[in-house]
C-alpha positions in Angstrom: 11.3 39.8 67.3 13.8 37.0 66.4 17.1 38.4 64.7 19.2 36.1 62.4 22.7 37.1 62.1 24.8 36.0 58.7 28.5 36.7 59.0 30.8 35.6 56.2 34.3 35.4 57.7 37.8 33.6 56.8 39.9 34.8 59.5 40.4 36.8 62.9 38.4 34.1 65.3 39.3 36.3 68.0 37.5 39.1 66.2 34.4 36.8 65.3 34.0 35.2 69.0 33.8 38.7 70.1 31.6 39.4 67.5 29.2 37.0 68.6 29.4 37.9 72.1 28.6 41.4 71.6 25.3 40.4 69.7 24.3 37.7 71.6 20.8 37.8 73.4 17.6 35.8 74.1 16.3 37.5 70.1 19.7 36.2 68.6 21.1 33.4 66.7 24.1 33.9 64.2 24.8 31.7 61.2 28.1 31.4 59.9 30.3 30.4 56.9 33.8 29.9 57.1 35.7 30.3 53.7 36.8 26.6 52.7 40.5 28.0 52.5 40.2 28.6 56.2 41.3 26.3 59.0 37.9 25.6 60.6 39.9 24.1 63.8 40.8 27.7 65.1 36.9 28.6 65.1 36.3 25.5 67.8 35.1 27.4 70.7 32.9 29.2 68.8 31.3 26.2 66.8 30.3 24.8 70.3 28.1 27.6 71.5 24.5 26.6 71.3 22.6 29.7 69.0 25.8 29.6 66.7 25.3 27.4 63.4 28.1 27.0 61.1 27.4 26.3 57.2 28.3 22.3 56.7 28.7 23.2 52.9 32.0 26.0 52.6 32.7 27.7 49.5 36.1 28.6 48.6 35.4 32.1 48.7 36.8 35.4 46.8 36.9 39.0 46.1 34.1 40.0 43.7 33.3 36.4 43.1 29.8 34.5 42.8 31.1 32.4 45.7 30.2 35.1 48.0 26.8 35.5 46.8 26.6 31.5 47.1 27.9 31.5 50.7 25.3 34.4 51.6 22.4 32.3 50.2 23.3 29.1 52.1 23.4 30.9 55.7 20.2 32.2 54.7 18.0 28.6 53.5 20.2 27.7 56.5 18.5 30.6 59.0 15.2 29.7 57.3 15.5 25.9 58.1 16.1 26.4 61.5 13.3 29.0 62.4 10.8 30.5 59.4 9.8 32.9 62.1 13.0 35.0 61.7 12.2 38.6 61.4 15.2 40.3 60.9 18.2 38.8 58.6 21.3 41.0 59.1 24.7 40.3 56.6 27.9 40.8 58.0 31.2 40.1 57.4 33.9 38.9 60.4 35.7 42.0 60.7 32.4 44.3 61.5 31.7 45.2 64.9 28.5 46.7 66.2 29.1 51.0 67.0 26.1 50.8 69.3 24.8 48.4 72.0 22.8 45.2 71.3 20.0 46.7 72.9 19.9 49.7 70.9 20.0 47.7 67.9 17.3 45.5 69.2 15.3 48.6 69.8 16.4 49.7 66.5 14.9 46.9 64.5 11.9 46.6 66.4 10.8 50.3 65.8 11.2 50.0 62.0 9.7 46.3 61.5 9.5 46.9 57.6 12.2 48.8 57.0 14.7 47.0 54.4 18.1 48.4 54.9 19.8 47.7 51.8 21.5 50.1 49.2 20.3 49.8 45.8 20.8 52.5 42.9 20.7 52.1 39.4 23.5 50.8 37.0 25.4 52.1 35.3 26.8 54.4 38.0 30.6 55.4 36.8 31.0 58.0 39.7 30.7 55.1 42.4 32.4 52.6 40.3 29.2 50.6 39.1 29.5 50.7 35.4 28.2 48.7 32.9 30.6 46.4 31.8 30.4 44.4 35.1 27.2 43.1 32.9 28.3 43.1 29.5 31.7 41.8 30.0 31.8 37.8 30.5 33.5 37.8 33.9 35.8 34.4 35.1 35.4 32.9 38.4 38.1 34.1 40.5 38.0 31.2 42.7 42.0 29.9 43.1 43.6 27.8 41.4 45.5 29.1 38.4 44.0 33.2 39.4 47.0 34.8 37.5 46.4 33.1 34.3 42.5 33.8 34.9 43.4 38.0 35.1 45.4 37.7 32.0 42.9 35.5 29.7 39.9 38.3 31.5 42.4 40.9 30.3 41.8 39.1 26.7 37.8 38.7 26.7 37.4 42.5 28.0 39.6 43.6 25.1 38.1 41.2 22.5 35.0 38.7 23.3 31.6 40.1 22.0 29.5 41.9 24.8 27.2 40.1 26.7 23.5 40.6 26.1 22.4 41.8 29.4 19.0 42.8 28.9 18.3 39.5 27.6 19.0 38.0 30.5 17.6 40.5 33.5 13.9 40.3 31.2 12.0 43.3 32.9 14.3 43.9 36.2 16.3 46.9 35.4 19.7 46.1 37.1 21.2 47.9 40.4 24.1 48.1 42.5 24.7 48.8 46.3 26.8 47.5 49.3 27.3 44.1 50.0 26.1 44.5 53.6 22.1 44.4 54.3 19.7 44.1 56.8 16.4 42.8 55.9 13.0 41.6 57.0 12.5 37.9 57.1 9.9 38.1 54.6 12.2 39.5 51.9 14.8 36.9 52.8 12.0 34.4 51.9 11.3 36.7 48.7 14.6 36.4 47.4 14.8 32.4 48.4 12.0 31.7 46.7 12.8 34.4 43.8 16.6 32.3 43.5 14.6 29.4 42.9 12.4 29.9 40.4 14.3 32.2 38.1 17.5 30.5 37.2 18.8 32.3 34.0 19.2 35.1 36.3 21.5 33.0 38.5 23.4 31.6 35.9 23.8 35.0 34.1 25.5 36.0 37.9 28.2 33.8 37.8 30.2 36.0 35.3 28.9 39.0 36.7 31.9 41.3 37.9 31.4 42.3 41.9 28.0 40.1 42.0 27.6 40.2 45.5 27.2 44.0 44.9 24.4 43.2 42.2 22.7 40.0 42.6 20.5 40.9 45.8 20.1 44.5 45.1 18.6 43.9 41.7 16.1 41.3 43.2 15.0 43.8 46.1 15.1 46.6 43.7 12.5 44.9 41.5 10.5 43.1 44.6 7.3 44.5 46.1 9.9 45.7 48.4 11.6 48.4 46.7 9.8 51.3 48.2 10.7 49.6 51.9 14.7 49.9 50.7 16.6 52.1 53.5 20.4 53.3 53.5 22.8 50.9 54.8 23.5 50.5 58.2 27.6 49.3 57.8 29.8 52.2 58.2 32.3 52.0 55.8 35.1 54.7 55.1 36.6 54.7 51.5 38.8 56.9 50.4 39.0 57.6 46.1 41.2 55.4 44.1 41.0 52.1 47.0 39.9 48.9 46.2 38.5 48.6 49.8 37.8 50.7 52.5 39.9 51.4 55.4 40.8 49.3 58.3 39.3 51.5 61.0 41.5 53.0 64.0 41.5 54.2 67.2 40.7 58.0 65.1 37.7 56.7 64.7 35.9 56.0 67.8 35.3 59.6 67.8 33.0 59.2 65.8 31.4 56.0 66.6 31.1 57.4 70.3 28.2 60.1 69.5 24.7 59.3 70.8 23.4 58.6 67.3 26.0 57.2 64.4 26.2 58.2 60.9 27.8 56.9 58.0 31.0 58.4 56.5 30.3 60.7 54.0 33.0 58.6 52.0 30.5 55.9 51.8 31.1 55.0 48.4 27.2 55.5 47.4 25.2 57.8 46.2 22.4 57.2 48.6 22.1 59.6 51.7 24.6 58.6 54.6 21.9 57.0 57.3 22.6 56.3 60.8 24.2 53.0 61.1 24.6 50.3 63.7 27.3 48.3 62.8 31.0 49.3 61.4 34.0 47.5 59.3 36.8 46.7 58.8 37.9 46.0 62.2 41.1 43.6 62.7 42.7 42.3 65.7 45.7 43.9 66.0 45.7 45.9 67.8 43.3 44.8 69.8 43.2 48.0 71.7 41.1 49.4 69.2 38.1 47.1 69.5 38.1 47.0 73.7 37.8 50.8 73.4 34.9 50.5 71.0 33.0 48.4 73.8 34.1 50.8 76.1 32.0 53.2 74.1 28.9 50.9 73.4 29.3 50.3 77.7 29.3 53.8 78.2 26.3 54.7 76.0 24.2 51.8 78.0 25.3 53.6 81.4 24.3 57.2 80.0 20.9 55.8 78.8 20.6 54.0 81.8 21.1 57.2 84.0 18.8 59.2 82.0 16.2 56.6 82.6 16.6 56.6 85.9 16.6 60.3 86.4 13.0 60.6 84.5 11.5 58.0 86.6 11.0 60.1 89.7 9.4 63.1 87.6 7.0 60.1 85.3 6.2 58.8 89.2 4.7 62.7 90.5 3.2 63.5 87.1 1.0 60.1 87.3 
């Protein structure tokens, strides 16, 4: 098994080079873009690690913006230059941090080969804040400069402009929603490279669709041959009603994180079932108490399994 790690980050290199650490094994290599915005300098010691590949291209990356789903699609022809034998292709951002050990995870991955771990529901879906007119309203690129004059002319076109013929553009795919973080098999990575390539009037139709990077990729999996492999996320995320984001998480949460087998929040901001889950976000650095007692816990878990191992060896050595 051969893992490909995407992470999409802009800031907290501390966060990232621990990150990185954390995940690192033999089956690893990470693949990252740096938002153009940033200052690629403070990401030096990480950019020299063999296994680590930065994206030469940046985007100037932003919130609900097609630039995310552009950045996500370069690290992955990027992942796919390098090896074609990936089989795993996980999508994470620089503030998550894994809420198990890398072996688990490993382990994880390896006893569920075809499992694709990305949300994907039908729109519209009002109640999780998936409604339709992210399709039929034409949405601006949010990309800096001039944003505030880009809100107020959006303000005009959502009040005014004729509605955009959706349908006309999706053809047969019926369009869906889910969370921007996945984990999927290297073959559907290749499915939705190839699918990007050969069906550009769904790209370009996109671009000026609201919160793409919450549609794009879930609408191509949900109308693949893959669809019936699609699994609950594996990000913990906690939202609570009325936020644009979900919380930054605290040291109130490692309770949580520190049971044997980790489940999302039930304020996951889906309608799915809540799944177990491997990784968690938003993490930042300060303080950075919080994330040395979350590797505490991962530690601790690796000693308990450890033990337990241990302790059944005698007993597997008499039966035999």
């Amino acid at each position: 098994m051969k893992i490909a790690y995407l992470i999409l980050a802009h800031n907290n290199p501390r966060l990232l080079t621990r990150l990185v650490d954390e995940l690192s094994s033999e089956r690893a290599s990470f693949f990252v873009h740096i938002d153009s915005k940033a200052d690629i300098s403070i990401f030096g010691e990480l950019r020299a690690r063999p296994g680590v590949h930065f994206c030469q291209q940046r985007r100037n990356g932003a919130w609900a913006d097609f630039s995310l789903v552009q950045a996500t699609l370069d690290m992955m022809e990027l992942a796919m230059r390098h090896d074609p034998g990936f089989t795993r292709v996980v999508l994470l951002s620089g503030a998550t941090l894994p809420v198990q050990p890398t072996w688990y995870i490993e382990d994880f991955f390896a006893a569920r080969p075809d499992a694709n771990f990305m949300e994907s529901f039908p729109m519209p879906n009002d109640q999780y804040g998936k409604g339709i007119g992210r399709l039929t309203h034409y949405w601006l690129r949010r990309a800096r400069p001039l944003l505030r004059v880009k809100w107020k002319l959006q303000d005009w076109i959502n009040k005014y402009a004729p509605l955009r013929n959706y349908q006309a553009a999706l053809g047969e795919l019926k369009p869906m929603a889910g969370s921007q973080w996945w984990a999927i098999t290297g073959h559907a990575c290749a499915y939705v490279l190839a699918y990007v390539r050969e069906h550009r009037r769904f790209v370009r139709f996109s671009h000026h669709v609201d919160c793409s990077d919450e549609f794009f990729f879930q609408t191509i999996m949900g109308n693949s041959p893959f669809a019936p492999t699609l699994a609950p996320s594996i990000t913990y995320t906690n939202w609570r009603p009325g936020q644009m984001s979900p919380d930054t998480l605290k040291q109130f949460h490692l309770e949580h994180f520190a049971q044997p087998l980790v489940m999302n929040s039930a304020n996951h901001n889906c309608p799915l079932p809540a799944g177990e889950v491997l990784f968690a976000r938003k993490f930042d650095e300060n303080p950075w108490e919080v994330i040395e007692a979350l590797f505490a816990t991962n530690r601790r878990k690796t000693r308990i399994a450890q033990e337990t191992e241990a302790a059944q060896m005698p007993i597997a050595a008499n039966s035999a």
